[in-house]
C-alpha positions as CSV (number, residue, x, y, z in Angstrom):
1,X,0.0,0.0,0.0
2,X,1.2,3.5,-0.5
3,X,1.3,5.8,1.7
4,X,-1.5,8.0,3.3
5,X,-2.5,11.3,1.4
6,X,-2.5,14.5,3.6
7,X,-5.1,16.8,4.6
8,X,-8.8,15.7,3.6
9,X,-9.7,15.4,0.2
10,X,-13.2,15.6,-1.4
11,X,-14.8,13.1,-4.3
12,X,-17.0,12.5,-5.9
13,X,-18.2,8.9,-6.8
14,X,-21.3,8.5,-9.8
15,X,-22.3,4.7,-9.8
16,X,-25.2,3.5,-12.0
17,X,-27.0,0.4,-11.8
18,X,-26.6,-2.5,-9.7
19,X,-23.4,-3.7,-10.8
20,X,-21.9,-0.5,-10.1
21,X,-23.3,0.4,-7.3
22,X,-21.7,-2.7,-5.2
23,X,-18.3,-2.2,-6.8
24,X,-18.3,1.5,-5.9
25,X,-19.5,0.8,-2.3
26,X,-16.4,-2.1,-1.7
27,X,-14.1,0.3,-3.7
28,X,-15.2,3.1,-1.0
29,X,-14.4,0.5,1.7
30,X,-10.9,0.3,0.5
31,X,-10.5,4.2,-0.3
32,X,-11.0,4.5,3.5
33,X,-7.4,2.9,4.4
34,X,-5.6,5.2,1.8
35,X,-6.7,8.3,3.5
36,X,-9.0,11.2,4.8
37,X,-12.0,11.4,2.2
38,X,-15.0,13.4,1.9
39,X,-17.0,11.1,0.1
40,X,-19.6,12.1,-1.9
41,X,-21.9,9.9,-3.9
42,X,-24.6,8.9,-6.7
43,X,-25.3,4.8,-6.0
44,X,-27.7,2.6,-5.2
45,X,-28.7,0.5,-2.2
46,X,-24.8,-1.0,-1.7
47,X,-23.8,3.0,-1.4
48,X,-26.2,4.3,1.0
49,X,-25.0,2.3,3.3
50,X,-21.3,3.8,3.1
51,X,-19.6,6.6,5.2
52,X,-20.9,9.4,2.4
53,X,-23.1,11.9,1.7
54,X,-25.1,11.1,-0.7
55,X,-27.0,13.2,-3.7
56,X,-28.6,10.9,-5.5
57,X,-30.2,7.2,-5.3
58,X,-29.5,5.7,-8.9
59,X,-31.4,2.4,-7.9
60,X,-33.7,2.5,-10.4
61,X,-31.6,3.9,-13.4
62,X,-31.0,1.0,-15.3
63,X,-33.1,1.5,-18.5
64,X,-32.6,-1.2,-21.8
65,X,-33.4,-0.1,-25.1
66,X,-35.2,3.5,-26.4
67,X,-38.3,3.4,-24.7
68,X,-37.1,3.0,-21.2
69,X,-34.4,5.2,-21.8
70,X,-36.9,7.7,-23.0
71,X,-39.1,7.2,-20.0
72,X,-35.9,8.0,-17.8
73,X,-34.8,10.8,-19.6
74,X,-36.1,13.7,-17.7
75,X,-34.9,12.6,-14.4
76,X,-31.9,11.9,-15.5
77,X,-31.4,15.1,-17.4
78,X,-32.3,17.1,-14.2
79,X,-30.1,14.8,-12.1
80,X,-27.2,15.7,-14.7
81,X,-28.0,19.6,-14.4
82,X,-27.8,19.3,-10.7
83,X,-24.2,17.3,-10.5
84,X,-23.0,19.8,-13.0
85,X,-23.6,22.4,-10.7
86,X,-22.4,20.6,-8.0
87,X,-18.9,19.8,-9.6
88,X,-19.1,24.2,-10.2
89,X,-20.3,25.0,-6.6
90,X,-18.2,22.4,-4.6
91,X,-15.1,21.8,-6.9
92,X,-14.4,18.3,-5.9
93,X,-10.5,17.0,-5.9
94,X,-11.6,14.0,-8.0
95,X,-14.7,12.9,-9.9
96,X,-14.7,9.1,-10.3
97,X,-16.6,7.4,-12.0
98,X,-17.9,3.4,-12.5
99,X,-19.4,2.4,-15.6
100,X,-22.8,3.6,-17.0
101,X,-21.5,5.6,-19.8
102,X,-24.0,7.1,-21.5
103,X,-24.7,9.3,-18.5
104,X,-21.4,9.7,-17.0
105,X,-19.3,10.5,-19.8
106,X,-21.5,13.8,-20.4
107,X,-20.3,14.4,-16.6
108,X,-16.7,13.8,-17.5
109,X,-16.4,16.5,-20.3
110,X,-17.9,19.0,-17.4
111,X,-15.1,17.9,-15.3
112,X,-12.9,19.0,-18.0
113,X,-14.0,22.0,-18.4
114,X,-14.0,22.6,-14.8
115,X,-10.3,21.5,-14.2
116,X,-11.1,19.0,-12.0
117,X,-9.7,15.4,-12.3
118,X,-11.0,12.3,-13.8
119,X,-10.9,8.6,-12.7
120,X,-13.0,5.9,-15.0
121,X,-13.5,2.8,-13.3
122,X,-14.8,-0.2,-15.9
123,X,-14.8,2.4,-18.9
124,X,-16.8,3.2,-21.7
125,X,-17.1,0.4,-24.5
126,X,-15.4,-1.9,-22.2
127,X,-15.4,-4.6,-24.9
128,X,-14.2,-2.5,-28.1
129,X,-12.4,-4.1,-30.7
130,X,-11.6,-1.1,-32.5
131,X,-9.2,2.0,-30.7
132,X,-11.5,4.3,-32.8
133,X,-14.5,3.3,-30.7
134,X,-12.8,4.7,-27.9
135,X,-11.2,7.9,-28.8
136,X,-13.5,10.0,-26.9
137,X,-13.6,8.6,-23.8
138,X,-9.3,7.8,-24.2
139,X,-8.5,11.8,-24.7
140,X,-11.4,12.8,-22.2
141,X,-11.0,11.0,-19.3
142,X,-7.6,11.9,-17.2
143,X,-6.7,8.2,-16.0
144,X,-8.5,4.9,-17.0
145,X,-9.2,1.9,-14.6
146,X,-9.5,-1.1,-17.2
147,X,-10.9,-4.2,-16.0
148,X,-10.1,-6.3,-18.7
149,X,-6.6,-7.1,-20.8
150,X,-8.4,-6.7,-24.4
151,X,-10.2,-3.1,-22.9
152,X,-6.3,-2.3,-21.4
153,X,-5.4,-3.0,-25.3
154,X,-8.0,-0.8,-26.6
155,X,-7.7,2.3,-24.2
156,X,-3.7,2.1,-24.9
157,X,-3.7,2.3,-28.5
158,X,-6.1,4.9,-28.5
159,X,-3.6,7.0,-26.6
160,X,-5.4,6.8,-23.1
161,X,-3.4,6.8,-19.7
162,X,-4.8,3.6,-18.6
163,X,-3.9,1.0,-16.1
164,X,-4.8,-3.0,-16.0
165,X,-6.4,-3.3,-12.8
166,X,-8.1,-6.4,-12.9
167,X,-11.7,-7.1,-12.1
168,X,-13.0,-6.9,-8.5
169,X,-14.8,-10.1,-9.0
170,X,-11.9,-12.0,-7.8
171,X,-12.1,-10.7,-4.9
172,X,-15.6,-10.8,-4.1
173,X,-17.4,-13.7,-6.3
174,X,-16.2,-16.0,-2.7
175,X,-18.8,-18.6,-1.5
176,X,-18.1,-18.1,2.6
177,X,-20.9,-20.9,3.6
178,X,-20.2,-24.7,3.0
179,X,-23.3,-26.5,0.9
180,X,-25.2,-27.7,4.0
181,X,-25.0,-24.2,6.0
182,X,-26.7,-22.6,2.7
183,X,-29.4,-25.0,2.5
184,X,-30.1,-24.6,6.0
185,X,-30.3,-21.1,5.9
186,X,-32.9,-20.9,3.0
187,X,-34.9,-23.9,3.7
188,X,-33.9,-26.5,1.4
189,X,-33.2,-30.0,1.6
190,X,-28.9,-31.1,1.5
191,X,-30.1,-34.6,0.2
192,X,-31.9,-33.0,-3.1
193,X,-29.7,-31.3,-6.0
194,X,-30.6,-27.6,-6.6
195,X,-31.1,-25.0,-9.8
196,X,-30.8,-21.7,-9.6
197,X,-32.7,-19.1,-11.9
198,X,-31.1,-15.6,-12.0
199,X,-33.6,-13.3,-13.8
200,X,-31.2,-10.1,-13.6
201,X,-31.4,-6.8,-11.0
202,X,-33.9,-4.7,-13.2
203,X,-37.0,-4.6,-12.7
204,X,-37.7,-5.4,-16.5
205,X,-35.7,-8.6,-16.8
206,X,-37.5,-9.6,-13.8
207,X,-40.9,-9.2,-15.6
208,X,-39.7,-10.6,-18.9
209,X,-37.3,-13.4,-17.9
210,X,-38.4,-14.7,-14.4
211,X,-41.8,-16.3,-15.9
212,X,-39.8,-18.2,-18.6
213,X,-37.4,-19.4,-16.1
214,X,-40.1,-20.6,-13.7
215,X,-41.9,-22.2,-17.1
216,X,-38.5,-24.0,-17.5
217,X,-38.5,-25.0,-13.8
218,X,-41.8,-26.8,-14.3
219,X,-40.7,-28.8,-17.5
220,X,-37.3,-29.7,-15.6
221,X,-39.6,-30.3,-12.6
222,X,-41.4,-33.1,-14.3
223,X,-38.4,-35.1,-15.6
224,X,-36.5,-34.5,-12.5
225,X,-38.9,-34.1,-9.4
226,X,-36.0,-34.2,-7.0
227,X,-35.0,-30.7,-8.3
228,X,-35.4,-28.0,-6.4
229,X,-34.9,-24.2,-7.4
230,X,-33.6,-20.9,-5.8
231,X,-34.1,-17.5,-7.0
232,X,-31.2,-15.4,-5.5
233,X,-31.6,-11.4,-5.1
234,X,-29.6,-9.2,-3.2
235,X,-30.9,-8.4,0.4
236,X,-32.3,-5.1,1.1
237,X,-34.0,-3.7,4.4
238,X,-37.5,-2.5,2.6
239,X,-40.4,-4.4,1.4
240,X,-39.1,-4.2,-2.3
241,X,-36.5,-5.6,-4.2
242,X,-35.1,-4.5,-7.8
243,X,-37.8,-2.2,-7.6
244,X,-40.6,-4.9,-7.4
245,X,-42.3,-6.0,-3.9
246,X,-41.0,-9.0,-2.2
247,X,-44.4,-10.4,-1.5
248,X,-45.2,-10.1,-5.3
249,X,-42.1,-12.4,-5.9
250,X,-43.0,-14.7,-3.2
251,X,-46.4,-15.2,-4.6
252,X,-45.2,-15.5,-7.9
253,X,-43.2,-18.2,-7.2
254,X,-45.9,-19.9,-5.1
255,X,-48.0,-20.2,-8.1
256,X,-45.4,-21.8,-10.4
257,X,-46.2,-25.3,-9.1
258,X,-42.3,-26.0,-8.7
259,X,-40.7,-26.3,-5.2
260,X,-38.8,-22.6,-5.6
261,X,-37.2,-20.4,-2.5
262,X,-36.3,-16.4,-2.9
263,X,-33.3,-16.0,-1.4
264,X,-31.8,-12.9,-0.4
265,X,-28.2,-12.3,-0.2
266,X,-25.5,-15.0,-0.2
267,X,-25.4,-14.4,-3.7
268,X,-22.4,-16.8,-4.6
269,X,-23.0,-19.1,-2.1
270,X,-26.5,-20.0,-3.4
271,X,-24.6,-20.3,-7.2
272,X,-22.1,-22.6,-6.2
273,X,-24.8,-25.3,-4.3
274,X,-26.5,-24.7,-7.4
275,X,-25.9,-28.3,-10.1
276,X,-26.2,-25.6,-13.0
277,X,-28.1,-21.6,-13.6
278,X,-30.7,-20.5,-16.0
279,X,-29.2,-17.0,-15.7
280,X,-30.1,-13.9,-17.2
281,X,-27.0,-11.6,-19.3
282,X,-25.0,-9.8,-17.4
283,X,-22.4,-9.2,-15.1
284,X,-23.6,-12.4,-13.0
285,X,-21.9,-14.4,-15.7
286,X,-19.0,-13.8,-15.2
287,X,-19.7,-14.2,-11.1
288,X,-21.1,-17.5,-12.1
289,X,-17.8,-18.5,-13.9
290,X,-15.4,-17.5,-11.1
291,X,-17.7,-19.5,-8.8
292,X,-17.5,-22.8,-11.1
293,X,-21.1,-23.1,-11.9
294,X,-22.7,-24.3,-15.3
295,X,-25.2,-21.7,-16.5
296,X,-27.2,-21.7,-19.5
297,X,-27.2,-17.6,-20.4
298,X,-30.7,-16.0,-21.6
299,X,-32.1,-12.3,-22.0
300,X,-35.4,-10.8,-23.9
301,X,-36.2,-7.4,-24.3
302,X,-39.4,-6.4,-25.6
303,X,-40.1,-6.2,-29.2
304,X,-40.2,-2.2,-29.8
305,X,-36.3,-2.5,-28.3
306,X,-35.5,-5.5,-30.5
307,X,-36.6,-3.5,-33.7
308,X,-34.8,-0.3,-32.4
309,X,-31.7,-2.0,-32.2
310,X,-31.7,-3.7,-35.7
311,X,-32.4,-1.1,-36.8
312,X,-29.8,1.5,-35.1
313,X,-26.7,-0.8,-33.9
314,X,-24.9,-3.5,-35.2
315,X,-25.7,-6.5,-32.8
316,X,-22.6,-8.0,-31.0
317,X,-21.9,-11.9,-31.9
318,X,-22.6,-12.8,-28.4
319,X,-24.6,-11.6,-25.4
320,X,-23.1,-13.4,-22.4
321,X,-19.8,-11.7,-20.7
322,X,-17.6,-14.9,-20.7
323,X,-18.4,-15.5,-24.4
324,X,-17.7,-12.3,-25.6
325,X,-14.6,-12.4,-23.7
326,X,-13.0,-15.2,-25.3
327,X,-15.2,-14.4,-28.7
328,X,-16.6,-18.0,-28.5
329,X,-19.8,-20.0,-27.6
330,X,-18.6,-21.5,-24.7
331,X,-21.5,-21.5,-22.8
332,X,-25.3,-22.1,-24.7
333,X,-27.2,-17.9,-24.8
334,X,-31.1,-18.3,-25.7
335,X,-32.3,-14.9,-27.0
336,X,-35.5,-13.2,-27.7
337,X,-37.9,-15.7,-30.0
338,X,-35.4,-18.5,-29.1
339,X,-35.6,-17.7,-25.4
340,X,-39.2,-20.0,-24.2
341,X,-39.5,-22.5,-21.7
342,X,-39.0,-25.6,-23.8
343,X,-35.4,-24.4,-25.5
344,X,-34.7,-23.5,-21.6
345,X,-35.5,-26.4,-20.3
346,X,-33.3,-28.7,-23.7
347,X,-30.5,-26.6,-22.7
348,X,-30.4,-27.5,-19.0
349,X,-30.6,-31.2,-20.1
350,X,-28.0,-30.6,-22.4
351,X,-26.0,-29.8,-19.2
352,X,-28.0,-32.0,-16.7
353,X,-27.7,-35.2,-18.8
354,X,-24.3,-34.6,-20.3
355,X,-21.3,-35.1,-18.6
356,X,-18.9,-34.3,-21.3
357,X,-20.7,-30.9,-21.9
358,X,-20.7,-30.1,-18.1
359,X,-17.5,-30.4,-17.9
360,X,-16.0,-29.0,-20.6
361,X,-17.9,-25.4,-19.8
362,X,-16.0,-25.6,-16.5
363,X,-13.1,-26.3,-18.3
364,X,-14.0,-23.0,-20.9
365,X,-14.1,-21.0,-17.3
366,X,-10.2,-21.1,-17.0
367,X,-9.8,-19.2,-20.1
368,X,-12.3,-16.4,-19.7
369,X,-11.0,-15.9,-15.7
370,X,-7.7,-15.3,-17.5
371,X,-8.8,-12.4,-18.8
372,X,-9.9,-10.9,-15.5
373,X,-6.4,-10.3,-13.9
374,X,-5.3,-11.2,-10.6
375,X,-7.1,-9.9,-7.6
376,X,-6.9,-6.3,-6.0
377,X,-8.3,-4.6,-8.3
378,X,-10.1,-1.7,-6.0
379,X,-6.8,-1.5,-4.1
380,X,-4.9,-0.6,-7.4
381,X,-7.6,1.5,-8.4
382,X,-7.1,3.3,-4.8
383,X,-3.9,4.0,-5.5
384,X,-4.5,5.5,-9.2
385,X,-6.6,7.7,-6.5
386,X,-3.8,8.5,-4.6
387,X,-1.9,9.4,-7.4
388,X,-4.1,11.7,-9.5
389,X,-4.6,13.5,-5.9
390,X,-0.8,14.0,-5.6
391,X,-0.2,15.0,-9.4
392,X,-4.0,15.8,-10.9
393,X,-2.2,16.4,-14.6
394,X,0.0,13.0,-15.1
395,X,1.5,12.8,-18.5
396,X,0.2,10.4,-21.3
C-alpha cells in the first residue's frame, strides 16, 4: 500500500446500476485505508449504506433499449444539471466514476471543463475491438481503470493513460458458507440437487425473464422431481427488491407449481450449491464462472427495443460476458424468440444429462478468468486515486 495522502480530500463517486453500485461501495471500503476522504456519492442500495453523503439514489436507473431510456430521460437530465452544478459549486479534488457511460461520460467532459480530475473505473465500450471506438472517452478522461486485458489493449492504443487493474470479481465472487449451512439457511433439503434461476437486478428482466425461467423449472420439474430451485436477489432492508415488492415475488413463485425459495443475499453461495443456472446476461456471468457453476445464459427485451436495435446498432456476436470475452460459444445464450420454456429447459438437459458438456464449460471458465487479472483490483484503483490526488495532470 502507499502511503497515506494529507489533509482531507473531497470526491465524488457517480455509480449507476446495480453492478456499479456494489463495486463502488467495496471500492469506497478500500479508499478508506488510503486516506482522509469526503465522500460524496450517486449509487444505489450498496452505497447508502457507506460513510458518504449522498446526492442521489441511482437504484432504479437502469433503463434497456429507447423506450425505457426515454421514459428516464427527464430525471436523469435534471439529475445531470444538478451534478453539473455541484462539480461548479463544490469543486471536488476527484470525480470518479464506475461504468454507466452514456450518463457519466457527459459528466466527464464537465469535469474538464471545470479543471477537475477524472478517474474511470470499468470504462466506456469496455469490450471494443476497434481504438477508434474509444477515442473520446481515451483523450477525455484523465486516468482509465480497465478491467479487462483486451479493454487495457483498446484504451492504450487509443492514446489513453490507462492501467490493467483487474476485475473486483476476484475478490468478491467468494462462497463463505459450506453447501449444507446454505441449504439450512434458506430452507432447502442437503439430500436434493438444486437449480438456480437468475432473472437479472432490473425490474424489467425480472418481468420478462423470471416467468420463462419458472416455465422452464416446471418442464425440468417433471423429468426431475428431486430438483429444487432458488431465486437469489440481493438483500435489502425494505419491502421491495429491484424495484418490485417482495411479497409479489414470493407469490409468484408460489403459483409456479415447482418447489422454488427467494433468497436474499448470499449471492455466490447459493450459485455454487446450485448443479447448474438459468441466468439472465449480465455481469452475473461472469460471477457464475469464477464460482465454477454451469449456466445456461438467456435475456429478452421487448419487441419495440429488438426493432430499435436492428435497426440503429450493429448486434454484437454474443450476449453473455464470458463469451464475448474469449469471442466464443462456450457457454449455450437463448435470445429473444429462441428464449421459451421448452429451449430452456433442452438446454439445461443438455448440461443436466451430459457429462462431457458439463464439464467442458467448466473447463472454458479457465480461459475467460484469464482475462480478468489477478485480484486487488479496487486496491490498485485506490492507488490511481492517490496518485491523481498527488499530481491531478500526469503525463500520457
Amino acid at each position: 500500500m502507499k502511503s497515506e495522502l494529507t489533509g482531507k480530500k473531497k470526491l465524488l463517486i457517480v455509480a449507476g446500476e446495480t453492478s456499479g453500485d456494489f463495486y463502488a461501495a467495496s471500492l469506497i471500503d478500500v479508499l478508506k485505508k488510503y486516506g482522509d476522504f469526503e465522500i460524496f456519492a450517486v449509487g444505489g442500495i450498496q452505497t447508502q449504506q457507506r460513510d458518504v453523503t449522498m446526492l442521489c439514489d441511482s437504484t432504479n436507473w437502469a433503463a434497456i433499449g429507447l423506450f425505457e431510456a426515454i421514459k428516464q430521460a427527464p430525471r436523469l437530465c435534471l439529475v445531470l444539471y444538478r451534478l453539473k452544478k455541484f462539480l461548479m459549486k463544490n469543486r471536488p479534488d476527484l470525480l470518479l466514476l464506475v461504468d454507466y457511460p452514456g450518463f457519466n461520460m457527459r459528466l466527464v467532459h464537465a469535469a474538464n471543463k471545470l479543471g477537475i480530475p477524472t478517474l474511470y473505473y470499468f470504462p466506456p465500450s469496455k469490450f471494443a475491438t476497434d481504438p477508434a471506438s474509444v477515442t473520446d472517452a481515451a483523450g477525455s478522461i484523465t486516468r482509465v481503470a480497465a478491467n479487462f486485458a483486451s479493454t487495457y489493449e483498446i484504451y492504450k492504443a487509443a492514446g489513453a493513460n490507462v492501467e490493467f487493474v483487474g476485475h473486483p470479481l476476484l475478490d468478491h465472487a467468494k462462497p463463505v458458507m459450506t453447501a449444507e449451512e446454505t441449504c439450512r439457511k434458506y430452507g432447502l433439503d442437503p439430500a436434493r440437487p438444486v437449480i438456480g434461476l437468475c432473472p437479472g437486478s432490473r425490474r424489467s428482466e425480472l418481468g420478462q425473464l423470471l416467468p420463462i425461467m419458472l416455465a422452464a423449472g416446471k418442464i425440468i420439474h417433471q423429468r426431475y422431481p428431486d430438483y429444487q430451485f432458488i431465486v437469489p436477489v440481493i438483500a435489502t432492508e425494505g419491502p421491495e427488491v429491484f424495484g418490485v415488492q417482495k411479497s409479489d415475488l414470493r407469490e409468484q413463485l408460489k403459483a409456479s407449481g415447482i418447489p422454488v425459495t427467494l433468497a436474499e443475499g448470499k449471492i455466490y453461495d447459493v450459485m455454487r450449491l446450485a448443479k447448474i443456472l438459468l441466468i439472465s446476461s449480465g455481469t452475473a456471468t461472469l460471477e457464475a464462472t469464477y464460482v465454477g457453476t454451469p449456466m445456461v445464459i438467456c435475456y429478452k427485451v421487448s419487441v419495440f427495443t429488438e426493432i430499435q436495435a436492428r435497426l440503429f446498432y450493429r448486434l454484437p456476436k454474443f450476449i453473455g460476458l464470458p463469451n464475448i470475452i474469449i469471442n466464443r460459444m462456450a457457454i449455450p445464450e437463448l435470445i429473444q424468440h429462441d428464449l421459451t420454456p421448452e429451449n430452456l429447459a433442452a438446454r439445461a438437459f443438455d448440461l443436466l444429462e451430459s457429462t462431457e458438456k458439463y464439464e467442458q464449460q467448466k473447463k472454458d471458465f479457465a480461459d475467460v478468468i484469464a482475462h480478468l487479472g489477478e485480484p486487488g483490483a479496487h486496491e490498485k484503483v485506490a492507488e490511481m486515486v492517490v496518485d491523481l490526488l498527488r499530481d491531478p495532470t500526469p503525463g500520457k
